[in-house]
N, C-alpha and C positions, 0 to 999 in steps of 0.2 A: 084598109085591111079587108081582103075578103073574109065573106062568113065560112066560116069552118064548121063544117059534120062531120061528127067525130061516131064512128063507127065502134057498134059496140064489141068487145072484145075480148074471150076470156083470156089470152095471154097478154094483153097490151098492160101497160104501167101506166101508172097516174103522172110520170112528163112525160110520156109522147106528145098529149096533147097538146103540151106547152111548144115543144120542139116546132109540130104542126103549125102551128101557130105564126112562124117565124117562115114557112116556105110556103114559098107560089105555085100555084095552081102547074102544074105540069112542067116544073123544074128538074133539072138532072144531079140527084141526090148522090153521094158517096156514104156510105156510114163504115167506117174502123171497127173494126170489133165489133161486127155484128151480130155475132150471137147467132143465136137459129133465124137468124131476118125480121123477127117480130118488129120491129120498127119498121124497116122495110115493107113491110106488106101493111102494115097500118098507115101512113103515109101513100101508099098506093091509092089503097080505099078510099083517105081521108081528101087529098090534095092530088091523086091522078098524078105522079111524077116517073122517075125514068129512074130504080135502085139498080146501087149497083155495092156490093157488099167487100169488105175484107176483112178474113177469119182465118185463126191458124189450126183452132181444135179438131178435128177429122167428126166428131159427129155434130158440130155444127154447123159445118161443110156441108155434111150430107143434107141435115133438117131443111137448109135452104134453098137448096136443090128441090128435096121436098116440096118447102113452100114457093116454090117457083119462083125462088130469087138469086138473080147474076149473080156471084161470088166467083172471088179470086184467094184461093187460100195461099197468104201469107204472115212471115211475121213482119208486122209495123214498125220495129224496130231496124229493119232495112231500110225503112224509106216508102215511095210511094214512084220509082221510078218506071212504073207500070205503066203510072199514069202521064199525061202531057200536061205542060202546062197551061191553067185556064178551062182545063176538060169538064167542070162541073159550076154547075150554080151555089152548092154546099158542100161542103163535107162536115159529116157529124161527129161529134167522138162521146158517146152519151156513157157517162159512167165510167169512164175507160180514164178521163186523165192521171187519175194517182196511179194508175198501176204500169203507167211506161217509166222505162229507165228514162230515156231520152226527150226529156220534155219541148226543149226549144226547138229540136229538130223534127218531132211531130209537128208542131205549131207552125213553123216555116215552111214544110209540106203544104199542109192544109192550105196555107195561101197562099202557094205556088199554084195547088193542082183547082183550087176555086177563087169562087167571088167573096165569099164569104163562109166562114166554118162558123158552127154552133159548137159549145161544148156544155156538158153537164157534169156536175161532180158533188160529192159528199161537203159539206160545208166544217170542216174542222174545228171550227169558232163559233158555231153552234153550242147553247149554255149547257145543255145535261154534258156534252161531249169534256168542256172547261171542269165541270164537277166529277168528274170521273177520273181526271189527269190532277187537282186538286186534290183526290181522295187517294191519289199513290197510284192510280192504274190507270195502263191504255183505254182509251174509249170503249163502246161495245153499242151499237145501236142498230134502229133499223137500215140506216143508210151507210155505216160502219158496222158489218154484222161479224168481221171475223176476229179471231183471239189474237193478239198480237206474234204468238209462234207460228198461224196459219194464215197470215193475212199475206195477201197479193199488193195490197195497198204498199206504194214506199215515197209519195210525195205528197203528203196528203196537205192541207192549204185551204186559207179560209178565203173569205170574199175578198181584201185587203190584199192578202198573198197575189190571190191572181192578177188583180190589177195594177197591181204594181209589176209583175211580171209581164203586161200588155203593154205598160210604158216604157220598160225599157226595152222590148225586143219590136216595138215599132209595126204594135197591134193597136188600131184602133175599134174600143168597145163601141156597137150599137146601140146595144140595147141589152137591160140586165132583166132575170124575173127570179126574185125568192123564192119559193115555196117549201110550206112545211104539211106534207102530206098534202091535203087538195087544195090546202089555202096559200093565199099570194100574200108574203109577208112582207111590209114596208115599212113597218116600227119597226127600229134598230134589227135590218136584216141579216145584220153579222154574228149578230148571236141569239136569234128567236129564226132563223131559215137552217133547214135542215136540208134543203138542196140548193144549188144554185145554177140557175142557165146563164151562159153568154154567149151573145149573136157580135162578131167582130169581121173585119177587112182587116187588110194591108193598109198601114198608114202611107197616105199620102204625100 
């Protein structure tokens, strides 16, 4: 593993770093749902790589422009026929999986158009998240911030879920990393992680 510096950052979030972590030194990055590029340009600093963004909101569009990152505004939900296949080293989808309709078809993208995608997502099996659905109500937390009539969220899934969803659509997992806020949780991750990373290929 190269060593990573990690540049400080007043918009960066506590898994970029982890993200970073998983990409090589001047690799050609995809991220989904980029947001205003803050990944993007964190990753620039961090790992020197080649971004390249896709966003559909107009003033996120712009922001990236702003921060001087390639962007293709579209919705993800078409597909990724932009791109060719094999055109990148990753593609990210950080945050982003529960709020696509089309899950498997994002995910076959992804490892179509790279070598390898990272994804990040809210852990719904997380214990305050089980005590909140036990006490009669949807969730509500840091990593699940919205009310159930304003949430974006509609597949939302625990560590178990996903996995099982990489076995049978003929994703193989690299590498997993828990985290609950800056720590790396490895005691029962499925309900003491409040996020979860996974680095997967094309099964073989």
């Amino acid at each position: 593993m190269n060593e990573l510096t990690v540049p400080s950052s007043p918009v960066s979030r506590p898994d970029f770093a982890v993200i970073a972590e998983w990409v090589k030194p001047g690799a050609k990055v995809l991220d989904l749902g980029c947001g205003d590029g803050s990944l993007l340009c964190f990753l620039r600093d961090a790992r020197n790589i080649r971004g390249y963004g896709v966003e559909i909101d107009d003033s996120n569009v712009l922001a990236c422009f702003s921060n001087g990152v390639n962007v293709i505004q579209s919705d993800l939900e078409s597909g990724l026929q932009s791109f060719e296949s094999d055109s990148f080293d990753y593609v990210v989808l950080s945050q982003t999986l529960q709020a696509v309709k089309h899950t498997e078809g994002i995910i076959k993208e992804m490892l179509r158009v790279s070598k390898e995608g990272i994804v990040s997502f809210p852990n719904f099996g997380y214990w305050r998240n089980r005590l909140q659905v036990l006490a009669g109500h949807m969730p509500v937390s840091e990593t699940l911030p919205y009310q159930w009539f304003d949430t974006p969220n509609i597949h939302n899934c625990t560590l178990g879920d996903f996995e099982e969803f990489c076995r049978q659509h003929g994703a193989r997992i690299l590498e997993r990393r828990v985290m609950n806020g800056g720590r790396q949780i490895t005691l029962l991750p499925n309900s003491l992680g409040m996020l979860a990373f996974y680095r997967f290929e094309q099964q073989k």
